[in-house]
Backbone bond lengths (Angstrom), bond angles and torsions (degrees), N, CA, C in turn:
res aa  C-N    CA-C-N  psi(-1)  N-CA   C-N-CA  omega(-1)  CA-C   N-CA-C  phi
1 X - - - 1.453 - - 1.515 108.31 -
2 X 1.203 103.08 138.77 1.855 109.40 177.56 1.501 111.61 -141.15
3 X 1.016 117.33 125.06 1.296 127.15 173.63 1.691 111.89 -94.19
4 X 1.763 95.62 134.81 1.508 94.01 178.47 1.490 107.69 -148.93
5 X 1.506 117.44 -177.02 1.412 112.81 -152.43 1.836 74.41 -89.73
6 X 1.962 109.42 158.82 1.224 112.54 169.10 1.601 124.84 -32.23
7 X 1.004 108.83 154.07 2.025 119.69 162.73 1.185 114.19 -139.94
8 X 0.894 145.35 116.54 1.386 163.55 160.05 1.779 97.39 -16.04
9 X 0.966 108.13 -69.15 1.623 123.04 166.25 1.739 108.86 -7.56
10 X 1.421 92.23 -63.17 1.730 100.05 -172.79 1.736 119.74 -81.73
11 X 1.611 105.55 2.69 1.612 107.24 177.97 1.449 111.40 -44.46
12 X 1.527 116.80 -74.51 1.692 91.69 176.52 1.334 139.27 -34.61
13 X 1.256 117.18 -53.40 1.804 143.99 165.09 1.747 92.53 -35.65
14 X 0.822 119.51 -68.12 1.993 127.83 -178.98 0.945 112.38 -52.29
15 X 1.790 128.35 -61.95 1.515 131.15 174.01 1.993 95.69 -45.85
16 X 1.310 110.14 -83.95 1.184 109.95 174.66 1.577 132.11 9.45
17 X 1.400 90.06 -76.58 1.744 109.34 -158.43 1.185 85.47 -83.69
18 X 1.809 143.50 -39.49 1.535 134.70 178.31 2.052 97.98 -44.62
19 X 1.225 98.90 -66.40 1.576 93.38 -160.53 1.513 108.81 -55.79
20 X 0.997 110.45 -45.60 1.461 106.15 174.15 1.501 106.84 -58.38
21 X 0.833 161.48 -116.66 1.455 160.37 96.68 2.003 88.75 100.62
22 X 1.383 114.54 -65.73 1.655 125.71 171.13 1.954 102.56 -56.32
23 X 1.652 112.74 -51.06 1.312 76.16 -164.59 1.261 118.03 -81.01
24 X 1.547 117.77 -19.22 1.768 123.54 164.19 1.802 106.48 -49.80
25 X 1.161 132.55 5.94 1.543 124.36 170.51 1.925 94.17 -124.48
26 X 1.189 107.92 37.93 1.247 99.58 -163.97 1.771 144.41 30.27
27 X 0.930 101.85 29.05 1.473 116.59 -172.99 1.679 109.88 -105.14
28 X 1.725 123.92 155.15 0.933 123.47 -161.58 1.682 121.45 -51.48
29 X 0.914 128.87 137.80 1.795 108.19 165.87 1.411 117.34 -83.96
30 X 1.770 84.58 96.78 2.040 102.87 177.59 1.521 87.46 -123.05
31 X 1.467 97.99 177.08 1.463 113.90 164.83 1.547 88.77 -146.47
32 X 1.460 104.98 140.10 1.530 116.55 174.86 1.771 123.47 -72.72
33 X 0.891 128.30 142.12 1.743 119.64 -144.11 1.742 80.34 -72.68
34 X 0.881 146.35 -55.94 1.808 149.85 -157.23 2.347 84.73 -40.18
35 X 1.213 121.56 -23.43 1.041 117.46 -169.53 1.485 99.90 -77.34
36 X 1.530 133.43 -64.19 0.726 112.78 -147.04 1.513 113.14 -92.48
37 X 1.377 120.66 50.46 1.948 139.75 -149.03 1.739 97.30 -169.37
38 X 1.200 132.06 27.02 1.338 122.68 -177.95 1.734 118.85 -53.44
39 X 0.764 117.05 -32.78 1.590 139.99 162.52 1.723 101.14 -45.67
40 X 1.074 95.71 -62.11 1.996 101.30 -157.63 1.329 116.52 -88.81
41 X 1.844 105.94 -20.63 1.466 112.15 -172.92 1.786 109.76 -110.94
42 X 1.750 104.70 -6.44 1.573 110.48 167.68 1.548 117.76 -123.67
43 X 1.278 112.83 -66.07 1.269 125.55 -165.43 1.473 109.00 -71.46
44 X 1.655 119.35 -28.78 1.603 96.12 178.05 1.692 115.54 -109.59
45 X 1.523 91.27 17.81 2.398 106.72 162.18 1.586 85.11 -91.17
46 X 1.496 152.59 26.30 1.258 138.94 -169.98 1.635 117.04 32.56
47 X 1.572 113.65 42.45 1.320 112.89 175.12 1.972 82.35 -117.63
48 X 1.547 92.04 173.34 1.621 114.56 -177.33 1.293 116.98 -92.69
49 X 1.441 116.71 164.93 1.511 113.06 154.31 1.727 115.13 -159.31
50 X 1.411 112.69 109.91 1.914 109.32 -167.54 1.408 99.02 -91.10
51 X 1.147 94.09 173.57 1.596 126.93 158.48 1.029 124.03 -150.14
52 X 1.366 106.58 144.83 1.588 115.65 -177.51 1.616 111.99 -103.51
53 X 1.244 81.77 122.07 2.255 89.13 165.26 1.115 122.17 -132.09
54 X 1.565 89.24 165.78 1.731 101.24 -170.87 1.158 74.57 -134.77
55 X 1.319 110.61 139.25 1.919 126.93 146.89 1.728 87.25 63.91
56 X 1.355 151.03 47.06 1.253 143.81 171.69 1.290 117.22 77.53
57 X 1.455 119.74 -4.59 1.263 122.51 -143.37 1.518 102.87 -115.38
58 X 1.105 140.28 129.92 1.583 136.98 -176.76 1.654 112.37 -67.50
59 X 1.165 114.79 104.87 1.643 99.26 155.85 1.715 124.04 -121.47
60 X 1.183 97.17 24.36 1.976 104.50 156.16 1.483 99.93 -161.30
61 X 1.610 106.16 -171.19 1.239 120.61 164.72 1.654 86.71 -170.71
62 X 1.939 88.98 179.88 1.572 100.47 -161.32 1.316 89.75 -167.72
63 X 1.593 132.60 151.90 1.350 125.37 161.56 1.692 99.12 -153.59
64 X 1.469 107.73 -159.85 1.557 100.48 -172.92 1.577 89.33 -170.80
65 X 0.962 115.76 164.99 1.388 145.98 -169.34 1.552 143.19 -152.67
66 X 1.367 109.04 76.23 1.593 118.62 -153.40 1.862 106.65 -37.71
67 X 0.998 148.89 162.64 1.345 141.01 159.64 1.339 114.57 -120.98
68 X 1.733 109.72 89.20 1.165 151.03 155.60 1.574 99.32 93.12
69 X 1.002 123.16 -135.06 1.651 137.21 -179.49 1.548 108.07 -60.80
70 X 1.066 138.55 -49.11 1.848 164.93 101.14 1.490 86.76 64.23
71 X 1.301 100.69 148.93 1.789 116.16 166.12 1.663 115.72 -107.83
72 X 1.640 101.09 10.56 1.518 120.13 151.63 1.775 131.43 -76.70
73 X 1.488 76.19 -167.36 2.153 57.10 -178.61 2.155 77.38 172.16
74 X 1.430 115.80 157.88 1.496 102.18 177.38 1.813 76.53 -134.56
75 X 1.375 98.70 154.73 1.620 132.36 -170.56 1.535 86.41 -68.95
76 X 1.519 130.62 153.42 0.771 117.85 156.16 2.250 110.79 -141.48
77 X 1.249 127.94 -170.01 1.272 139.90 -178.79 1.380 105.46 10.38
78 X 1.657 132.95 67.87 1.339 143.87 -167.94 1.297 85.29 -87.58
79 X 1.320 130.99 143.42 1.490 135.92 149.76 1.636 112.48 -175.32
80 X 1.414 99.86 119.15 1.625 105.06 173.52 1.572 98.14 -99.40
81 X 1.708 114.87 147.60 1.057 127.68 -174.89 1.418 94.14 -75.07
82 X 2.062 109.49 141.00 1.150 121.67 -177.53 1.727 111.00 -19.21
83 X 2.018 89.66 -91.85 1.174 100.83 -157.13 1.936 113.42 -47.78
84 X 0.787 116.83 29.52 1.886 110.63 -164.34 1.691 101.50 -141.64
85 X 1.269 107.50 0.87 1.615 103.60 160.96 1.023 139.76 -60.16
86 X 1.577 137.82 141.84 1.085 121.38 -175.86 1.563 128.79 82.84
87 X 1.444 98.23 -5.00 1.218 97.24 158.51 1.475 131.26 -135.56
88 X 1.434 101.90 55.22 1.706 121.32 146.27 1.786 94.72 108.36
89 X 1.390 126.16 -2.61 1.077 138.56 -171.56 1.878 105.65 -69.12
90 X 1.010 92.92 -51.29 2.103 90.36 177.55 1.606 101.18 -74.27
91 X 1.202 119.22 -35.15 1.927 112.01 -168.41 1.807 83.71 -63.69
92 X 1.660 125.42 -77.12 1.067 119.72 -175.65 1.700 115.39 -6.67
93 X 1.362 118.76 -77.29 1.196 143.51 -141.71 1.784 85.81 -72.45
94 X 1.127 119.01 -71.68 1.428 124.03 165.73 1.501 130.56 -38.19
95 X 1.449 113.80 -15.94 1.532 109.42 176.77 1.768 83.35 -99.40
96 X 1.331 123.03 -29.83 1.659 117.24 -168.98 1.739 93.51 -54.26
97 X 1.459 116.43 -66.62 1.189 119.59 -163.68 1.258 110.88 -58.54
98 X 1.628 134.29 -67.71 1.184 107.25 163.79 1.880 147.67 -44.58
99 X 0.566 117.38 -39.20 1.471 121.90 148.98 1.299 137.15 -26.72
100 X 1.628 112.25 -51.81 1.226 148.09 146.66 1.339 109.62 -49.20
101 X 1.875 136.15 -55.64 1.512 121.80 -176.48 1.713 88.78 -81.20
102 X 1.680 119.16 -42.17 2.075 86.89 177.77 1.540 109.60 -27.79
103 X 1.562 107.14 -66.99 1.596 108.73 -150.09 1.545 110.22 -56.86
104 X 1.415 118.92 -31.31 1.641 126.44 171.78 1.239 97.75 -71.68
105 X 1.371 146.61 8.22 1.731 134.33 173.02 1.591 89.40 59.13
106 X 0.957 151.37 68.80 1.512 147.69 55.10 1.940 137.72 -1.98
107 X 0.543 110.16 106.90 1.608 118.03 -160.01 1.590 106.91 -113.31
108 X 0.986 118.53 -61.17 1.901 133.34 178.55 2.201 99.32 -90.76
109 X 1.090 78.81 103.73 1.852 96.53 151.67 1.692 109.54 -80.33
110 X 1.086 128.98 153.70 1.570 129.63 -167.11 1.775 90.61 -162.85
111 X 1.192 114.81 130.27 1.510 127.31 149.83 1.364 126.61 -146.22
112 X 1.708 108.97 139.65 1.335 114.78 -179.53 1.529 117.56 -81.62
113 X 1.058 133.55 132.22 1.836 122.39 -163.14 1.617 81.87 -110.53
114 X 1.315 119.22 175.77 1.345 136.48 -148.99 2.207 91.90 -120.87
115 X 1.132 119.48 -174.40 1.396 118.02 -161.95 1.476 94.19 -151.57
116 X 1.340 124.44 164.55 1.298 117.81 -24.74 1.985 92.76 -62.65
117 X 1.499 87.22 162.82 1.494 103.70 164.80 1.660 124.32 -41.13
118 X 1.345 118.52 -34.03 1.326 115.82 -157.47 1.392 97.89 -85.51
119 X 1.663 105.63 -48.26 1.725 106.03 -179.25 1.990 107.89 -46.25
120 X 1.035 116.09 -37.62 1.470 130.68 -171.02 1.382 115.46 -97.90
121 X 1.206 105.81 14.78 1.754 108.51 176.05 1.662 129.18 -47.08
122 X 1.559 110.51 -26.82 1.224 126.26 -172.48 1.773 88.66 -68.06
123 X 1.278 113.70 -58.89 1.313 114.95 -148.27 1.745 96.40 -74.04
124 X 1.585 134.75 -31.07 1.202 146.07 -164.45 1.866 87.05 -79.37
125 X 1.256 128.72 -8.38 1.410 105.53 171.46 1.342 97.71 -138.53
126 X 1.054 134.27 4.95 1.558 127.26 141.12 1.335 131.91 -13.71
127 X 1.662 89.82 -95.37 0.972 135.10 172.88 1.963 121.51 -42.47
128 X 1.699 115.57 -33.52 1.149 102.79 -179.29 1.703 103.14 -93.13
129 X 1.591 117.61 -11.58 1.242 121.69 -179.32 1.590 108.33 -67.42
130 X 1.447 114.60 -3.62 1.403 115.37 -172.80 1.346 113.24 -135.55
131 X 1.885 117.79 35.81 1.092 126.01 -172.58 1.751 156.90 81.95
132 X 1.509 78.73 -0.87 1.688 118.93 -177.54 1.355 103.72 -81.44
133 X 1.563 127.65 142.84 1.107 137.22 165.39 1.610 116.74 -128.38
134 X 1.116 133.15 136.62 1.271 148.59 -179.47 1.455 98.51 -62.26
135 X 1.448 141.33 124.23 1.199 159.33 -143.51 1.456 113.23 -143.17
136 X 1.773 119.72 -32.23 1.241 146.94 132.49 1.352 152.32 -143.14
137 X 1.135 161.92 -158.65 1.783 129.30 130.06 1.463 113.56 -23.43
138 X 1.806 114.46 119.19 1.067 112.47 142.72 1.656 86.76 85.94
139 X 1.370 144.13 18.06 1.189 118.59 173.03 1.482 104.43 -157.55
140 X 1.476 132.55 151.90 1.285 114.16 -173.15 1.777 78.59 -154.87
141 X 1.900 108.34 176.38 1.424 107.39 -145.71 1.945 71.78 -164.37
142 X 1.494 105.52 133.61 1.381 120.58 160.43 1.742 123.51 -125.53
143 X 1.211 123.39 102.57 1.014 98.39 -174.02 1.668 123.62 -73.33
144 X 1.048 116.82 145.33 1.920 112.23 -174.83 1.292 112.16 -91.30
């Protein structure tokens, strides 16, 4: 597995593995439009966006999004392909991105988790196994 900054190259492979990826959590098969513009809606606001492969092939992604002038930034389009969960593929992608807002002087990690809780359980214990704390409904905050 190798994680690397987006390529244009892998947009289908990304749309792809996102929808699949939504209907294995039972949720609709959309992709949010910021997906299909990775260029315009990450990399040229000077925020990031990875992917992870095996064999060329996408099985996560991850991006981030500073919030405004701020030494924040909120996680954004996290998703490891079903079958490949659980095995170290989202921590990867998540120590890449943080690391990445340290080196941009980023300080506060921020993510929005999805509702109800139960459908999203993976991500509601994820997330505190990797330093995240719930800050309110639906939102938790790590400082780096």
């Amino acid at each position: 597995m190798e994680i690397i900054l987006y390529r244009d190259a892998y947009q289908d492979e990304l749309i792809a593995m996102v929808l699949e990826a939504r209907i294995a959590l039972g949720l609709t098969p959309s992709v949010r439009a910021d997906l299909y513009d990775i260029k315009a809606n990450y990399l040229d606001k000077g925020d990031l966006f990875w992917l992870a492969l095996e064999n060329h092939t996408v099985i996560g992604c991850l991006g981030y999004s500073r919030i405004g002038n701020s030494n924040e930034a909120f996680l954004h389009r996290f998703y490891v392909k079903a079958s490949r969960k659980h095995q170290g593929i989202g921590t990867a992608l998540l120590q890449t991105a943080e690391n990445a807002m340290r080196d941009k002087g980023i300080t506060v990690s921020r993510v929005h988790l999805g509702g109800p809780r139960e459908q999203w359980y993976e991500s509601y214990a994820f997330y505190p196994k990797n330093g995240y704390e719930e800050y309110e409904p639906r939102y938790m905050v790590k400082y780096l």
